[in-house]
C-alpha positions in Angstrom: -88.9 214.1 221.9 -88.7 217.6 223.1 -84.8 217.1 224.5 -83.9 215.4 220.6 -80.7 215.7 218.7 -79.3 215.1 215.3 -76.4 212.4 215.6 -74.5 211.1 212.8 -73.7 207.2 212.8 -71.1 205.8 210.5 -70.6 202.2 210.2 -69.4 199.6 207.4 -70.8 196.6 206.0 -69.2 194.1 204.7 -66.1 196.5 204.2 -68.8 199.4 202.7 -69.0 202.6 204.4 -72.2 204.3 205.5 -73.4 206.6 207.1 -76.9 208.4 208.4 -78.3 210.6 210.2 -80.8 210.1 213.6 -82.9 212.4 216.0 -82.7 210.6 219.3 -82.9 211.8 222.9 -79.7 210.0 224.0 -76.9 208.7 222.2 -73.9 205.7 223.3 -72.0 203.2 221.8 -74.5 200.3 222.7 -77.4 202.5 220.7 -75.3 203.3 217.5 -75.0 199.6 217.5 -78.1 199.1 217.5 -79.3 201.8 215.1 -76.6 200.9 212.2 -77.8 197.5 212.4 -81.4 199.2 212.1 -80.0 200.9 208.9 -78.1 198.1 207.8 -81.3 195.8 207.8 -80.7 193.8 210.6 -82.5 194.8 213.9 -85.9 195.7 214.1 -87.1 199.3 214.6 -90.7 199.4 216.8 -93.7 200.5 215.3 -94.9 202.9 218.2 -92.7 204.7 220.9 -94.1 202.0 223.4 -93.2 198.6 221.9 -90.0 197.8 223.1 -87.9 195.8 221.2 -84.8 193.4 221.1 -81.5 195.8 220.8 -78.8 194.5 218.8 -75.7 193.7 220.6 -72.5 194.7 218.6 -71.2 190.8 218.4 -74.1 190.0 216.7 -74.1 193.1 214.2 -70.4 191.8 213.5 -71.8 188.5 212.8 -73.7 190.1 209.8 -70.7 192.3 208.7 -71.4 195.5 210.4 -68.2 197.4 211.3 -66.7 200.4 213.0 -69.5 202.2 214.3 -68.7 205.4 215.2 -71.0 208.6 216.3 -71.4 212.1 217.2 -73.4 215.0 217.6 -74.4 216.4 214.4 -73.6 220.4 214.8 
């Protein structure tokens, strides 16, 4: 994780805002998905940097309330 950056996600749940902080390589849309649902409880974060795991798509975070992801860089 040499290349890491800070990136702040903000979501909602069930109409509740959130929001956290993340050091990840790379950042898009499909990832912040995948990360609030992490946060949210939802989707399932590997136990080593090998294990690859099942990403969250964004119509199934919906499905358990998560809305209006949004990131960015943290500066």
């Amino acid at each position: 994780m040499i290349n890491a950056k800070l990136y702040v996600i903000d979501y909602h749940l069930h109409g509740d805002h959130k929001s956290f902080v993340i050091r990840a390589e790379a950042m898009d849309n499909a990832e912040a998905w995948h990360w609030a649902s992490c946060d949210a409880g939802v989707g399932k974060i590997g136990r080593y940097g090998r294990e690859k795991v099942k990403k969250v798509s964004k119509p199934l975070a919906e499905r358990y309330g998560i809305t209006e992801v949004t990131w960015r860089q943290s500066s």
